[in-house]
C-alpha positions, 0 to 999 in steps of 0.5 A, spaced: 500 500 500 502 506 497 504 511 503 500 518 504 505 522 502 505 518 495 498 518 493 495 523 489 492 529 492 485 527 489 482 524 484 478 527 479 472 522 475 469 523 468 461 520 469 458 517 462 462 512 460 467 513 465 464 511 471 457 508 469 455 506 462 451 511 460 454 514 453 449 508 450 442 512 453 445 517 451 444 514 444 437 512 445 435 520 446 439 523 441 436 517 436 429 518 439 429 526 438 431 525 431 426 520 430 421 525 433 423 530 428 423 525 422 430 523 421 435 520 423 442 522 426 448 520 423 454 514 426 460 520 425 456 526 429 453 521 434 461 519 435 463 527 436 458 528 440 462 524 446 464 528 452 461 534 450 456 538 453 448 539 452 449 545 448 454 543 443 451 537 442 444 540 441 447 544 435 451 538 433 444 534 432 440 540 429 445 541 424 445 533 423 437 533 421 437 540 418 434 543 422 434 551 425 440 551 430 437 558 434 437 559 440 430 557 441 430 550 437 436 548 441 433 549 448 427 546 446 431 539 443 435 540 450 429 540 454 426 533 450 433 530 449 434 531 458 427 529 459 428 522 455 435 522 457 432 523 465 427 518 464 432 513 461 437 515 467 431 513 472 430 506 469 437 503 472 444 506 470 450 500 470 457 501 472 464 501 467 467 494 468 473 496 474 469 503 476 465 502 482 471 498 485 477 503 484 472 509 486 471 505 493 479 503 493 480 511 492 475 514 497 478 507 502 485 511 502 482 518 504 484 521 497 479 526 495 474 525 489 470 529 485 465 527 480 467 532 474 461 532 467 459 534 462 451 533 464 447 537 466 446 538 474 439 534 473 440 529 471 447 528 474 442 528 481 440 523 478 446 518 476 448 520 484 442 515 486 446 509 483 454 511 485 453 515 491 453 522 494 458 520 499 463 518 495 465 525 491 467 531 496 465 535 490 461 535 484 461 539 477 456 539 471 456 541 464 451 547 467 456 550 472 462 553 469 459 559 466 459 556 458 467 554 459 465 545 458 470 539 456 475 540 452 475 548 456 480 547 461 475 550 467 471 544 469 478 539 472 480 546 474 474 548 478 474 541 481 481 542 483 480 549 486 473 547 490 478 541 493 484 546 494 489 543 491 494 543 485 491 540 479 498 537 477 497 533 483 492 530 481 489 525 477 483 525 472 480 519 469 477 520 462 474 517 457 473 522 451 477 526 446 474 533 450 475 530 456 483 529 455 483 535 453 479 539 459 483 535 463 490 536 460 489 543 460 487 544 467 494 540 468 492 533 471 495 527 470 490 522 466 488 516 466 484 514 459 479 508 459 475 509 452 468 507 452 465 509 445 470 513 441 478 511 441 484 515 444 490 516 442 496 517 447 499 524 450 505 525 454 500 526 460 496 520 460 496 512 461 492 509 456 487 502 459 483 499 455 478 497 462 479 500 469 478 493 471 484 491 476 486 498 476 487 500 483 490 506 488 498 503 488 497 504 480 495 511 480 502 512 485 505 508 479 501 513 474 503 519 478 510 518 479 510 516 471 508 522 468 510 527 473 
């Protein structure tokens, strides 16, 4: 077992597709919504849309299916979108393979958590009653970094700073493209799982194909690697 001084100053999570295997509902309303709206969305712009925020994503859809991208159109296919998203989200979440252990084995070493998406507070809540408020100290979603979402820098680094410490002493686990990116910017070191999308490697980041077996000693490793 890793000593404290050795352990990272916290651990910051992805949520969908990182922690819970959400990105597949995801899907479902993107293709639902499309279906509403008489088209259907496209395997290239689903795959972009990985990672990103509601707004960004509504535009990506609209433009998909033709249809108007103003600020009226886009917040009313948000609207439809996080009420299906939310209905699916209620009907059960299911963990990544290896996440809810390596989030328990993190919190069991008193390293401190956040939970850092790109989802929206609402339906996060609701992705809460399946991983467990008690396990983040703090939480950030799509909708509280004043616009700046993954791959801006500002989501990792607002974890950081409501939990105090150096985001170059931490570690972030990732799954998407603009994840990395808001992470690597923000200064954290990266652990990097795909789920729905591939990543290429980076100097500060490990690539895993799964969180399985994954445990505190290889975030050390990790950190000490890439430091």
């Amino acid at each position: 077992m890793a000593e404290p001084s050795e352990l990272p100053a916290a651990v910051l999570f992805d949520m969908d597709g990182t922690l819970i295997d959400s990105e597949k509902l995801w899907t479902i309303s993107m293709d639902d919504y499309a279906a509403f709206r008489g088209g259907a969305l496209s395997e290239a712009t689903r795959a972009s849309m990985v990672g990103s925020n509601m707004n960004r994503s509504m535009h990506l859809l609209l433009t998909d299916l033709g249809l108007a991208t103003g600020a009226d159109e886009v917040a009313d296919a948000a609207d439809w979108v996080a009420g299906r998203t939310a209905e699916l989200f209620a009907s059960g979440l299911t963990w990544r393979p290896g996440a809810q252990e390596l989030l328990h084995a993190v919190r069991a070493a008193g390293v401190p958590t956040a939970l850092v998406t790109s989802t929206i507070r609402s339906l996060g809540e609701i992705a809460l009653d399946t991983m467990g408020r008690e396990n983040f100290d703090v939480t950030v979603c799509g909708d509280e970094v004043d616009g700046r979402n993954k791959p801006d820098p500002e989501p990792y680094a607002k974890g950081a700073r409501l939990l105090g410490v150096d985001p170059a002493r931490t570690v972030a686990v990732e799954d998407s493209p603009s994840g990395l990116a808001s992470a690597e910017g923000a200064g954290c070191l990266v652990l990097a799982v795909p789920c729905e999308v591939p990543l290429e490697p980076g100097r500060r980041r490990v690539l895993r194909a799964s969180l399985e077996g994954v445990d505190v000693d290889e975030l050390v490793a990790l950190s000490a690697a890439l430091a």
